[in-house]
C-alpha positions in Angstrom: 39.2 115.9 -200.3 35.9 116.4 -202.3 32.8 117.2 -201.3 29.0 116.2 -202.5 26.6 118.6 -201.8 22.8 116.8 -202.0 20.1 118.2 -200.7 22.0 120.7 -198.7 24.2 117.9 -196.1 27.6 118.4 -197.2 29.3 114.9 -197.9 33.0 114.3 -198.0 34.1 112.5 -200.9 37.0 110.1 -202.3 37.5 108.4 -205.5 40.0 105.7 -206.0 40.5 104.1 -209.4 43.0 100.8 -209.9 43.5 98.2 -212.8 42.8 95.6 -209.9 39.0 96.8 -209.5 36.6 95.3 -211.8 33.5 97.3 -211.8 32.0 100.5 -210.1 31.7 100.4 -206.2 30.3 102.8 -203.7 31.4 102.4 -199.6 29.9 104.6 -197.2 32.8 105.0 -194.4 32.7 106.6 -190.9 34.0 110.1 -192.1 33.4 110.1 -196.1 31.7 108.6 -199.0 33.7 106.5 -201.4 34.0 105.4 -205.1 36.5 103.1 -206.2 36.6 102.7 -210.0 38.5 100.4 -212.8 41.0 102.9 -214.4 39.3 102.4 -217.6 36.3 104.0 -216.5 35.6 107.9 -217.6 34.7 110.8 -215.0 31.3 111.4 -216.4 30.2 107.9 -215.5 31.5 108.5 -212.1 29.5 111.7 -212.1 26.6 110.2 -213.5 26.5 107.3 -211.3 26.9 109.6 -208.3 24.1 111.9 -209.6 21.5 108.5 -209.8 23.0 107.5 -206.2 22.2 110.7 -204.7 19.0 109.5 -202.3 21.0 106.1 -201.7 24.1 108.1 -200.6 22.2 110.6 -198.3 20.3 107.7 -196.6 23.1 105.7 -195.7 25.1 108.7 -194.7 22.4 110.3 -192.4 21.8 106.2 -191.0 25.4 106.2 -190.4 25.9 109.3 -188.3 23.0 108.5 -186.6 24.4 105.6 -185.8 27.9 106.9 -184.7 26.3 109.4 -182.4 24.6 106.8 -180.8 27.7 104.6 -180.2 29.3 107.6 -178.2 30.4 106.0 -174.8 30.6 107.7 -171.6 32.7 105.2 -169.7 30.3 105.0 -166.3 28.7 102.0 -164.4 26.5 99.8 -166.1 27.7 100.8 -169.6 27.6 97.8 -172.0 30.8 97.1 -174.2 31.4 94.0 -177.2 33.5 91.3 -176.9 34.0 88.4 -178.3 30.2 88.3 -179.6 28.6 89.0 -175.7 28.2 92.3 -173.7 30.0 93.4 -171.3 29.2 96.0 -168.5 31.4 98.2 -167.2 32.1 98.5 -163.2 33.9 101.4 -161.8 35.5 100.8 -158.8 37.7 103.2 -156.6 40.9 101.9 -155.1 44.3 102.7 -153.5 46.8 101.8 -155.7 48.2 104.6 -158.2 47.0 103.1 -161.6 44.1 102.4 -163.5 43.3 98.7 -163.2 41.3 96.4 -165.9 40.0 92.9 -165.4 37.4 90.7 -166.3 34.9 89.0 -163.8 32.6 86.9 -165.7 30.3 88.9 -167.4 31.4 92.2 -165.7 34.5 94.5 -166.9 36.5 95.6 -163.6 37.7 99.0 -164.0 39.7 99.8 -160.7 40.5 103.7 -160.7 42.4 105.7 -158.1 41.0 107.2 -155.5 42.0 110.5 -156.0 41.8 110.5 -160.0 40.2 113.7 -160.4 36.6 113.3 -162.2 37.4 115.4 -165.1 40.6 113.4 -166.1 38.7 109.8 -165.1 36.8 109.6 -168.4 40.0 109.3 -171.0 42.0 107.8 -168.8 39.1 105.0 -168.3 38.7 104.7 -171.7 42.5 104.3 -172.7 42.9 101.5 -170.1 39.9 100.1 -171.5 41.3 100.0 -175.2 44.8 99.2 -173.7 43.3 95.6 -172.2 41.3 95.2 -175.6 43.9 95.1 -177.7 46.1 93.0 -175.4 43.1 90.6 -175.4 43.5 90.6 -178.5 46.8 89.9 -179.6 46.8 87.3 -177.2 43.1 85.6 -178.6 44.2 86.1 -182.5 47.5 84.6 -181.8 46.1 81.9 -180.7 43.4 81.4 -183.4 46.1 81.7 -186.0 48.5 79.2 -184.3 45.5 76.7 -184.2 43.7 77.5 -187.6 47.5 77.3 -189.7 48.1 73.9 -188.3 44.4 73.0 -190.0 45.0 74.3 -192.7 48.8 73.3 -192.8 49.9 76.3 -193.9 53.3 78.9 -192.3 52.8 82.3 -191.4 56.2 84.8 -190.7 54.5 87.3 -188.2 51.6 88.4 -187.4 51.0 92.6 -186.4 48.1 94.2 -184.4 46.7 97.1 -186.7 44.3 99.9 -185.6 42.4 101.0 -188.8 39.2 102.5 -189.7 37.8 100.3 -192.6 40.8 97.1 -193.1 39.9 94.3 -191.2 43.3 92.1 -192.6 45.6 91.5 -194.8 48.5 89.1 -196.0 51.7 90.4 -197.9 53.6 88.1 -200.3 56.2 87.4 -197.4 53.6 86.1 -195.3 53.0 88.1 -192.7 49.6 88.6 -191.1 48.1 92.0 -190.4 44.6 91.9 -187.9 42.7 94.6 -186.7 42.2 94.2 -182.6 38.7 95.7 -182.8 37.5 92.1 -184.1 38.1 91.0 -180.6 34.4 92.8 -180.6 32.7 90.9 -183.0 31.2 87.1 -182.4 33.8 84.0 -182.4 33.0 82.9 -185.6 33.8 86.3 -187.1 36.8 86.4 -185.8 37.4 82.7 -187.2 36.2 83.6 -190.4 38.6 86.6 -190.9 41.4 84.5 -189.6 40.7 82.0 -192.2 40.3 84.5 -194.4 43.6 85.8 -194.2 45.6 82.6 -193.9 43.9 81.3 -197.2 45.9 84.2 -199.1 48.6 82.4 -198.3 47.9 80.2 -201.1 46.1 82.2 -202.9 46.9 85.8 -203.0 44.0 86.9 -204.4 40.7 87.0 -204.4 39.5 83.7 -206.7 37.2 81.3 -206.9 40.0 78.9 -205.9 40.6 81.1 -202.8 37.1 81.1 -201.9 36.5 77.6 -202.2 39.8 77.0 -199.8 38.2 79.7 -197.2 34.8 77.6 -197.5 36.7 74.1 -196.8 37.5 75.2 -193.6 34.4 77.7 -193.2 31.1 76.3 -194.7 28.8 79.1 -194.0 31.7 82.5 -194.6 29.3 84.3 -196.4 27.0 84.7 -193.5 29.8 86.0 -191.6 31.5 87.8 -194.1 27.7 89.6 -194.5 27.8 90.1 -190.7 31.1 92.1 -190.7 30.0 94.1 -193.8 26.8 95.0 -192.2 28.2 95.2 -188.6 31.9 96.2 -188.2 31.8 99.7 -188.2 29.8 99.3 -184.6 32.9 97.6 -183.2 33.9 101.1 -181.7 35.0 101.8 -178.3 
């Protein structure tokens, strides 16, 4: 991988270049910077644009690790943790049965650890139980949003997969089977709605058209202020 160097803070870099993209855009990720080009477009325009970016890029990077240190999580009482749009806080309890246990109790996420879990193993095994009842959470809340939402909007999927990626939030393949990431079961209801709509609409249209967006706004009026929220917010759905 490439690296930028500006103003000394060494920046990992990727380019991609496609015939599908159809202009010039920059994406600042959790662990590099990218560029994704049209294949039509010539290095020194890359390297130009990245030269006039250079503050904008910095910024943004700095603001993101900031922002990733901050979302470190220790896994003790009173913690706070996303789901579904509301915070939850964590409650470590010991008990006497040989496994980690994970429930939720109104507003409160039950985390039942053995009594003689040693302290220095209690962390990762805490937070592995924690992700474990996420994503079952989740394939049990999406499933159900997708059997619901294709019945509206009359339209078949073939399967539908849990996925655990960094910056792909969905996606439909031309057999018709649904790909979600569980860490949406973070974000509020209606973004989870919104990207569920999202993705059965490429089942008509697999693309990105105004025909398709006009079928995602039938069903979702006000998308774009979601869609905004997920640009502007998904990365802190981290655990």
């Amino acid at each position: 991988m490439d690296h930028l160097n500006i103003r000394d803070e060494i920046i990992p870099y990727e380019e991609r270049r496609s015939r599908h993209y159809r202009r010039i855009t920059l994406s600042i990720l959790d662990d590099r910077v990218r560029i994704s080009a049209p294949k039509n477009v010539s290095a020194k325009q890359l390297k130009d644009l990245l030269h006039a970016k250079q503050e904008w890029i910095l910024t943004h990077w700095l603001e993101n690790l900031e922002k990733q240190v901050h979302s470190l999580r220790q896994y003790v009482n009173g913690e706070h943790f996303p789901y579904r749009g509301q915070g939850l806080e964590l409650c470590l309890k010991r008990h006497a049965q040989q496994s980690i246990r994970v429930s939720l109790e109104g507003q409160v996420l039950m985390v039942h650890v053995p009594h003689d879990l040693p302290e220095f193993q209690g962390s990762a095994n805490i937070q592995d139980s924690v992700i474990a009842w996420y994503k079952a959470q989740a394939r049990k809340v999406l499933k159900s949003k997708l059997d619901e939402q294709a019945k509206q909007m009359q339209v078949t999927y073939q399967d539908f997969r849990l996925k655990d990626q960094k910056t792909r939030w969905g996606s439909c393949s031309t057999r018709g089977n649904l790909n979600l990431n569980w860490r949406i079961i973070m974000a509020p209801e209606e973004v989870i709605d919104y990207l569920i709509i999202h993705e059965l609409a490429h089942l008509t249209h697999p693309n990105h058209s105004e025909r398709f967006w006009q079928r995602v706004g039938a069903f979702m009026p006000e998308y774009l202020f979601w869609k905004k929220w997920l640009k502007d917010h998904g990365q802190e759905l981290v655990l």
